[in-house]
C-alpha positions in Angstrom: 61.8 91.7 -127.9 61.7 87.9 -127.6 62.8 86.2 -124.5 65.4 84.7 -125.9 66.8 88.0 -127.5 66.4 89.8 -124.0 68.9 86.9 -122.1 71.3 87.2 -125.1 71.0 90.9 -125.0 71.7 90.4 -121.2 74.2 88.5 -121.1 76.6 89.9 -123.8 75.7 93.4 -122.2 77.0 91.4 -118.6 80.0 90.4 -120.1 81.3 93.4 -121.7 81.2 95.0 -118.1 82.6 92.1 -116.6 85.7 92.3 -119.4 86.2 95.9 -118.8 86.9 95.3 -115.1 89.8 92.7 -115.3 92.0 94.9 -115.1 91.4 97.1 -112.2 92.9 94.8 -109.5 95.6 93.1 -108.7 95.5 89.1 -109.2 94.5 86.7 -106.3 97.1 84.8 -105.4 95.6 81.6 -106.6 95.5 83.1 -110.2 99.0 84.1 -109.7 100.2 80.2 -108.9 98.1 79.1 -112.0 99.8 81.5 -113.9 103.0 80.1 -113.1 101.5 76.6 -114.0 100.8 78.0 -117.8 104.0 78.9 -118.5 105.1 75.6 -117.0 102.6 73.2 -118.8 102.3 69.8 -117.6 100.0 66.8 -117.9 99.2 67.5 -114.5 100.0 69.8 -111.3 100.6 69.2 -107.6 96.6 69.8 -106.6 95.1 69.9 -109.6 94.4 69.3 -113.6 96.5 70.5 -116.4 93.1 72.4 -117.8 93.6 75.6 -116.3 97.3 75.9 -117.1 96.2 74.9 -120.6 93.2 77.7 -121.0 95.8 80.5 -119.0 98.3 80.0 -121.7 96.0 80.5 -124.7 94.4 83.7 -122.9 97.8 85.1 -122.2 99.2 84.3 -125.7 97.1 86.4 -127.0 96.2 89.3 -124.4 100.0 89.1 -122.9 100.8 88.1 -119.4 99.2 90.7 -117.3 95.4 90.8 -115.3 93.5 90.7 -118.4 95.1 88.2 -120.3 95.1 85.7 -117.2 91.3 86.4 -116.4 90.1 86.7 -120.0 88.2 83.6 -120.2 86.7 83.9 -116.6 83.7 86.2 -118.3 83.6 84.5 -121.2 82.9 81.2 -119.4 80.3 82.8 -117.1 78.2 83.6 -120.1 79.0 80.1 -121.5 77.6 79.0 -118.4 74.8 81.5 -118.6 73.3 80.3 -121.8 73.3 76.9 -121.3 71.7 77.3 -117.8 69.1 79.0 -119.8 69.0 76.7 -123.2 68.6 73.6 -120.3 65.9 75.3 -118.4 63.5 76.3 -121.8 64.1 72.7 -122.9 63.1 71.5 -119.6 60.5 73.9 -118.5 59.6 77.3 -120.5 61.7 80.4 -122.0 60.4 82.8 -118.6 61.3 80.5 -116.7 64.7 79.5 -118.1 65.4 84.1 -118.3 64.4 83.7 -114.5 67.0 81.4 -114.0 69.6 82.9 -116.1 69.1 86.4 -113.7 69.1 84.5 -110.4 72.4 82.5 -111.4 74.1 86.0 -112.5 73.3 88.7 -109.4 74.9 85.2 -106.8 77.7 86.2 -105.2 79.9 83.4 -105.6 79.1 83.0 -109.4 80.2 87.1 -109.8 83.4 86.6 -108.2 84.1 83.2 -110.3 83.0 85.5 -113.4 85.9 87.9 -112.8 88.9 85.8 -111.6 90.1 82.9 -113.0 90.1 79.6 -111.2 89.0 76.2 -111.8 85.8 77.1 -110.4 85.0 79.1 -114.4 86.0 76.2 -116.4 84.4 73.2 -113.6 81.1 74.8 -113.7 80.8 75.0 -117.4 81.7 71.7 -118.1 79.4 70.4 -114.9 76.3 72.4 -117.0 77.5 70.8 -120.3 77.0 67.8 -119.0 74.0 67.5 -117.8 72.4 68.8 -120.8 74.0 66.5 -123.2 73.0 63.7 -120.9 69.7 64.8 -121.2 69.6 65.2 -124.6 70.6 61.6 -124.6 67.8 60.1 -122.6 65.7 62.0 -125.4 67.1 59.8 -127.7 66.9 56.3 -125.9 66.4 53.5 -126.7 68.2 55.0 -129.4 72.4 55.2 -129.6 73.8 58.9 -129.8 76.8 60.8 -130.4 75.6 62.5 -126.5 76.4 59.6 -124.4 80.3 59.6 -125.8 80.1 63.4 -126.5 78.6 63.3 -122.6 81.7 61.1 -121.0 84.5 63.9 -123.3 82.4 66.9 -121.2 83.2 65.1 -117.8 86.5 64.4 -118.6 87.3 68.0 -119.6 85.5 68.5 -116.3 87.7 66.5 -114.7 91.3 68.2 -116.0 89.6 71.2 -114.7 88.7 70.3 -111.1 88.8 66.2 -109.7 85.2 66.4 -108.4 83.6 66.3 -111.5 84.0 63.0 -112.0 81.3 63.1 -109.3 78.8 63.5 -112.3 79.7 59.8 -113.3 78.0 58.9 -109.9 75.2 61.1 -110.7 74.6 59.3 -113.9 74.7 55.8 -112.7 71.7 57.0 -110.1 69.5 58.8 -112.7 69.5 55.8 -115.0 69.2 52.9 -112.1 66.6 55.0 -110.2 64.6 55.7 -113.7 62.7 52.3 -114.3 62.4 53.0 -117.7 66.1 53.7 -118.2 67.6 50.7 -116.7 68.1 49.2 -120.2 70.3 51.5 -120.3 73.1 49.5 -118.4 72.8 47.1 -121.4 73.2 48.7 -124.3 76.7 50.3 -125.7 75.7 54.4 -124.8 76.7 54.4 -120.7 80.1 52.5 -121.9 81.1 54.9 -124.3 80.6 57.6 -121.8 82.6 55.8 -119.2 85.2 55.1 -121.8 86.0 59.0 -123.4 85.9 59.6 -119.4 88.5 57.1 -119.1 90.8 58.6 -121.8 90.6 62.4 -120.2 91.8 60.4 -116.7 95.7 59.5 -118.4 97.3 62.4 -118.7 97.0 63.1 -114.7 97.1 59.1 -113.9 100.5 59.5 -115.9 101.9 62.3 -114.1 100.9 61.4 -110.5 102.3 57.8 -111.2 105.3 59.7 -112.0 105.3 61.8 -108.9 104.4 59.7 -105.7 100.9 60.2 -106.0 101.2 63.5 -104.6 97.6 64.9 -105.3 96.1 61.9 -103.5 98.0 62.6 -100.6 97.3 66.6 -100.7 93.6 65.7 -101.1 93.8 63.7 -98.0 94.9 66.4 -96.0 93.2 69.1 -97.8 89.8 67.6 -96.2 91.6 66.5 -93.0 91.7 63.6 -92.8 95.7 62.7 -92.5 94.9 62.9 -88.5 91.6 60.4 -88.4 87.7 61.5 -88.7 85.9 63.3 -85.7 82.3 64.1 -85.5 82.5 68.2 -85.1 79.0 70.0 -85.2 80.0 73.2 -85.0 82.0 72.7 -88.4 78.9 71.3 -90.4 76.8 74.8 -89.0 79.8 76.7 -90.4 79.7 74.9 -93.3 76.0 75.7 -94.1 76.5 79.3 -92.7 78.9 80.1 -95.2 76.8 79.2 -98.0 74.1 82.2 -96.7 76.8 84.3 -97.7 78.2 83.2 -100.5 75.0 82.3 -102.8 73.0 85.6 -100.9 71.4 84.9 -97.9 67.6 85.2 -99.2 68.5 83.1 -102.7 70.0 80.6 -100.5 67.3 80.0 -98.3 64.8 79.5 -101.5 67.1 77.6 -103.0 67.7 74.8 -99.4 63.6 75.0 -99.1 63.0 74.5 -102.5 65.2 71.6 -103.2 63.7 69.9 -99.5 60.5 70.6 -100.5 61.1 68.8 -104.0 61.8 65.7 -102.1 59.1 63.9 -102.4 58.7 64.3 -106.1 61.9 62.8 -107.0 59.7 59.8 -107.7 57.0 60.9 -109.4 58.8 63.3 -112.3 61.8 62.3 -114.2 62.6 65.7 -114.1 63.3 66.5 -110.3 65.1 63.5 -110.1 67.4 63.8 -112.6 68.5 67.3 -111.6 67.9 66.1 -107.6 70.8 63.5 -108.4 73.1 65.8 -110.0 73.3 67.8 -106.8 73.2 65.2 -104.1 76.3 63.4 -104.5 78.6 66.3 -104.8 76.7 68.2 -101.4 76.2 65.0 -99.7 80.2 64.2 -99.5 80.8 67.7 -98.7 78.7 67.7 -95.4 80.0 64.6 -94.8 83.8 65.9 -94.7 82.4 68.6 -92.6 81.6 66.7 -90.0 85.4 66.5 -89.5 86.4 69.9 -90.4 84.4 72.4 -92.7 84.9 72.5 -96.4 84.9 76.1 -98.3 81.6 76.9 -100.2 82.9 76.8 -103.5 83.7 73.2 -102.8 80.4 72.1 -103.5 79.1 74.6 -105.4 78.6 72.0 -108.3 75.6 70.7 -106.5 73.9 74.3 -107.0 73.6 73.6 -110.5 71.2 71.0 -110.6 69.9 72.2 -106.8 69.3 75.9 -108.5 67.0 74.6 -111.5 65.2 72.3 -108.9 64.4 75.4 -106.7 63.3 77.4 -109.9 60.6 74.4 -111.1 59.4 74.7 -107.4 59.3 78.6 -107.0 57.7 79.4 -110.4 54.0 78.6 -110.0 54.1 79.5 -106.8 55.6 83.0 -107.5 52.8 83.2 -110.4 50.0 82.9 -108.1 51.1 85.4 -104.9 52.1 88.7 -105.7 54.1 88.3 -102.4 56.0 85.8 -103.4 57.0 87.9 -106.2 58.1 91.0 -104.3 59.7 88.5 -101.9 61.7 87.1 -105.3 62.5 90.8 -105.9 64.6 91.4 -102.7 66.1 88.2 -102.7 67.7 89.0 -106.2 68.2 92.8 -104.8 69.9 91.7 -102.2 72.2 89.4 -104.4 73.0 91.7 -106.9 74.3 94.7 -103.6 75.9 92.3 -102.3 77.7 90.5 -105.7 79.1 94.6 -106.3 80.0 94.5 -102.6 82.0 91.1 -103.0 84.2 92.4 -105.8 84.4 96.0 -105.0 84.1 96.9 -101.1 84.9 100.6 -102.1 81.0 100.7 -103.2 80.3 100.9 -99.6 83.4 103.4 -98.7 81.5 105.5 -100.8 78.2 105.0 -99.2 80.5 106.5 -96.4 80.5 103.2 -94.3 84.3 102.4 -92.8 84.9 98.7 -93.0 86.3 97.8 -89.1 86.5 94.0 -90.6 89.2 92.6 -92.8 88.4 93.3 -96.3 88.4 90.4 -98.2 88.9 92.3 -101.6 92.8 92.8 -100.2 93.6 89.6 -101.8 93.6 91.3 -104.9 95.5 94.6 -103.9 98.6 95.4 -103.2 100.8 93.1 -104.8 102.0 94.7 -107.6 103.4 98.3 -105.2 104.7 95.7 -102.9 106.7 93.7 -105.6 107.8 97.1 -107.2 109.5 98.1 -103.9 111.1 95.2 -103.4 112.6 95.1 -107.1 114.1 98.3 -106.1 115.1 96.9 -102.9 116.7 94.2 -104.7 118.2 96.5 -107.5 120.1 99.1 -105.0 121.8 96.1 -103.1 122.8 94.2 -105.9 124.4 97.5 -106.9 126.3 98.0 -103.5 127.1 94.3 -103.3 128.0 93.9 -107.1 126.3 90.4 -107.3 123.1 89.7 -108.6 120.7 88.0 -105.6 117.8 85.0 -106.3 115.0 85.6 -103.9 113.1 83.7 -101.8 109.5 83.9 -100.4 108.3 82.0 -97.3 104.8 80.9 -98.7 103.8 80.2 -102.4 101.5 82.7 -102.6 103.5 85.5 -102.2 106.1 83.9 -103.7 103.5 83.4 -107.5 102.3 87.2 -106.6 105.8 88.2 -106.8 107.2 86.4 -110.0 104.1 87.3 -111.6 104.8 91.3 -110.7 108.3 91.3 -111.3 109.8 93.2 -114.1 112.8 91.8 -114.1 111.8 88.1 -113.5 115.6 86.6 -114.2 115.1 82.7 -114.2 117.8 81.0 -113.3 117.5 78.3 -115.4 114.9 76.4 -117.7 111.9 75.6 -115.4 113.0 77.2 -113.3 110.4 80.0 -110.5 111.4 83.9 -110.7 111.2 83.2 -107.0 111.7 79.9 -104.7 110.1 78.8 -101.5 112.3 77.2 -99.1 114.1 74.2 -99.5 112.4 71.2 -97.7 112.2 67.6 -98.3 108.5 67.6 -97.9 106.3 67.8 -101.1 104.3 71.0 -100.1 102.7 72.3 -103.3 103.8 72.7 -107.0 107.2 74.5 -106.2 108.3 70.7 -104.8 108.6 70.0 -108.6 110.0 72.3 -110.4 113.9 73.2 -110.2 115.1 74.6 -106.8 117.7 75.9 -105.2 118.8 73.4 -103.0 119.1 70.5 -105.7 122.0 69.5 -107.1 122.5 69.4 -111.0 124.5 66.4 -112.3 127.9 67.5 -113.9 128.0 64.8 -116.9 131.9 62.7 -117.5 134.5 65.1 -119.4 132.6 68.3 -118.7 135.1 71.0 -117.3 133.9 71.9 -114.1 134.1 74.9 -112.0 136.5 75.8 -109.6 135.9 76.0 -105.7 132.5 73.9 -106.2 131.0 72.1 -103.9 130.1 68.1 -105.3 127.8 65.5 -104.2 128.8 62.0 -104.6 127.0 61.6 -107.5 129.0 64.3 -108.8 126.9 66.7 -109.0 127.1 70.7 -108.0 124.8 73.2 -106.6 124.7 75.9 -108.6 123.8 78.5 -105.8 126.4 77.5 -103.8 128.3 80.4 -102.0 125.5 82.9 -104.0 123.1 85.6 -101.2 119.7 85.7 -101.9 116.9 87.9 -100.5 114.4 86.2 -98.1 111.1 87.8 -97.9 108.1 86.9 -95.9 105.1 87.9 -94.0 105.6 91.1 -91.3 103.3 89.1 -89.1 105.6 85.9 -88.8 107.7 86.5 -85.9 111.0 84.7 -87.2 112.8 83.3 -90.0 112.7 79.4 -90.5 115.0 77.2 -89.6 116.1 76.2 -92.7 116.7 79.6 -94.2 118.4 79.9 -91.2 120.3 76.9 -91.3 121.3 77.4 -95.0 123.0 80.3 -95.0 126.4 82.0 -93.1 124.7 85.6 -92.1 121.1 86.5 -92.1 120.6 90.2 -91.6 117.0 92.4 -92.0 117.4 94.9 -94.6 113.8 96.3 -94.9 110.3 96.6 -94.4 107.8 97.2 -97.3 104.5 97.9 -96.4 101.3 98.6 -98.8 99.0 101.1 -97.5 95.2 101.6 -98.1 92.7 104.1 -96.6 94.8 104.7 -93.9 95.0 100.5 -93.1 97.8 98.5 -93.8 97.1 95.8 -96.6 100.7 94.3 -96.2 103.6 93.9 -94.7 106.8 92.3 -96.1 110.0 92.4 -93.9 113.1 91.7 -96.1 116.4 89.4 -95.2 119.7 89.1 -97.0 120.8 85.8 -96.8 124.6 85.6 -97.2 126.5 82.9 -98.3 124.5 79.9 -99.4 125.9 76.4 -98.3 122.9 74.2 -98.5 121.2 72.3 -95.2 123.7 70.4 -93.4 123.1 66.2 -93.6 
């Protein structure tokens, strides 16, 4: 068998087992709140691009709106990814090399876990890997115009709609060809500006909508790297920083992969090669430290860099692995090592089973529990409404829970178009995408000559809120030790009503303690 046969073979055999475990968790909350976002399509969201909304939508169209048809194109993408990392590495170095690649890429924890859920990790990593090989394939051409420079600038801005930092690969592009004597031309001729132009065109749609909406995501990017309270120099935070990358890209792969790319340093100059793919990994890492020299950023952050870092470290390891038989066996572990501990990452019960007791928090709980939890509280919800003979909106004090739970519910009764199966509370703040769509607490404008409702409560404007005198159900976290002020504040009565917890192994998983809320009469002025 060819080698090219054995990766196809491989990776089609990958993703079969990677579809036929979609299903057998709960969703994380984060693919919960993007499911809300595809059946509320916009040009753009609170935090992020409209891509992910977009490609949830067409997955659930077709699978239905449960765990498979959400995740669906998380697999799919992971081998997309998988064969171009290998197509990119053959054209640049050699088919063994490039199936070398493709296996060390495919057993790293972080890349398994963005393989089965679906975030917009999947869809910014593909289009970050795109990239840079039909940029390449470009240089190939030059002097000579081709369809891959604006074909090139489309792939960053589908990048972009999927996650903002991508249009960090603009950066990288401007430093390949000005560090690249031979491309500097390049600046001259029409190829660079029709990049930067189909770029340009992808950037409208969430230009538009931020325009439209204070410029929110600026602001939430701002304090998502912590900076809304000034910059501070924090060691500890850049240690944590690189610490977390030992475990989430394997501990032994990682180290190969930081010595590898430092070792390459020096060649950056001397082969086009190691500095084009040096450049499309710098940028991205290099702001990421940066910002966590004020307060650590996640690893998945950054994990664009890795791209372009991964196939450096490869082009360094491979002669050397050819000439040492230790290296080899030393290459062996490290991919053992990151294939026990991908299957640990998205299934912890593989070490129950080994007979070990986790004493930590399991991280896997992010994906359990939601749907028993959401099931009680229906029923919660269903037995009062039948003793109180009204029907109750709920409330949940965090968007997570409150996107596990519309996503659970059965019955997810809308109030209206737009409108969340479950609210967070009202505040005038602009928190995250529940801000903009319909809520509770707003008031609906009442139009001249319509006949309206007795006993309301108006605005000025003349409008009415259409909750007004309605009880809800208020759930949040067991842990929290008291209900907000505005919840509290809104409503005549607040009373608890019930405790749901979610039980696994013997070890709570979660804990919701359940308020009626009587009488809603909005916050007072």
């Amino acid at each position: 068998m060819s080698t090219t046969r054995a990766v196809w073979f491989f990776i089609l055999a990958l993703t079969a087992i990677r579809l036929s475990l979609l299903a057998t968790t709960d969703l994380e909350f984060d693919e919960a709140h993007y499911w809300m976002w595809s059946e509320r399509l916009a040009p753009a969201y609170f935090s992020k691009g409209p891509a992910i909304a977009f490609v949830m939508r067409a997955s659930t169209a077709v699978f239905g709106a449960n765990e498979f048809g959400v995740r669906f194109f998380s697999p799919i993408l992971a081998a997309g990814t998988s064969l171009l990392l290998f197509y990119f590495a053959r054209r640049l170095f050699n088919a063994t090399t490039a199936s070398w690649a493709v296996v060390a890429l495919n057993v790293t924890p972080i890349f398994n876990i963005g393989a089965f859920l679906m975030t917009i990790d999947a869809l910014s990593v593909f289009f970050w890997l795109a990239t840079m090989f039909t940029f390449w394939l470009a240089l190939e051409k030059s002097p000579r115009f081709s369809w891959y420079w604006p074909f090139t600038g489309l792939l960053i801005g589908l990048g972009f709609l999927s996650k903002y930092t991508n249009a960090f690969e603009l950066a990288s592009i401007v430093l390949v060809l000005a560090l690249a004597p031979r491309l500097r031309q390049e600046f001259k001729r029409p190829g660079l500006y029709s990049l930067i132009a189909l770029f340009a065109v992808c950037t409208v749609p969430p230009i538009v909508w931020n325009a439209q909406h204070a410029w929110i995501t600026l602001v939430h990017l701002r304090s998502r790297g912590n900076l809304e309270h000034g910059f501070g120099f924090h060691p500890v935070e850049v240690l944590s920083f690189l610490g977390q990358h030992f475990l989430a890209y394997s501990p032994f792969l990682f180290l190969a992969l930081a010595w590898g790319v430092i070792a390459s340093w020096r060649r950056a100059n001397q082969q086009f090669k190691v500095l084009f793919l040096m450049w499309f990994g710098l940028p991205v890492f290099l702001f990421y430290l940066l910002l966590s020299v004020n307060k650590s950023a996640a690893p998945n952050w950054d994990a664009l860099a890795f791209l372009g870092f991964g196939l450096l470290a490869v082009y360094f390891w491979w002669e050397r692995l050819e000439a040492s038989v230790t290296l080899r066996l030393g290459a062996v572990v490290a991919i053992l090592v990151g294939l026990i501990m991908s299957v640990i990452a998205l299934d912890t019960d593989v070490v129950r089973s080994a007979g070990y007791n986790l004493e930590r928090p399991d991280p896997s709980d992010r994906m359990r529990g939601w749907k028993s939890a959401t099931s009680a509280l229906e029923e919660m919800r269903n037995d009062l409404e039948t003793k109180l003979g009204e029907k109750l909106f709920l409330i949940a004090d965090a968007r997570d829970r409150a996107s596990e739970i519309s996503f659970y519910l059965r019955d997810k009764r809308v109030e209206g178009p737009g409108h969340p199966p479950v609210y967070i509370p009202e505040s005038q703040d602009m928190v995250n995408q529940f801000s903009f769509w319909p809520r509770y607490d707003e008031f609906v404008e009442i139009k001249p000559g319509t006949p309206q409702p007795e006993g309301e409560v108006y605005t000025e404007e003349n409008g009415i809120n259409l909750f007004m005198g309605r009880d809800a159900l208020f759930i949040r976290n067991g842990e929290k030790d008291r209900v907000p002020h505005s919840i509290q504040a809104a409503f005549q009565s607040i009373e608890p009503v019930g405790t749901i917890e979610v039980s696994r192994y013997g070890k709570i998983i979660r804990t919701w303690q359940v308020f009626l809320c009587r009488n809603y009469r909005t916050l007072p002025l």
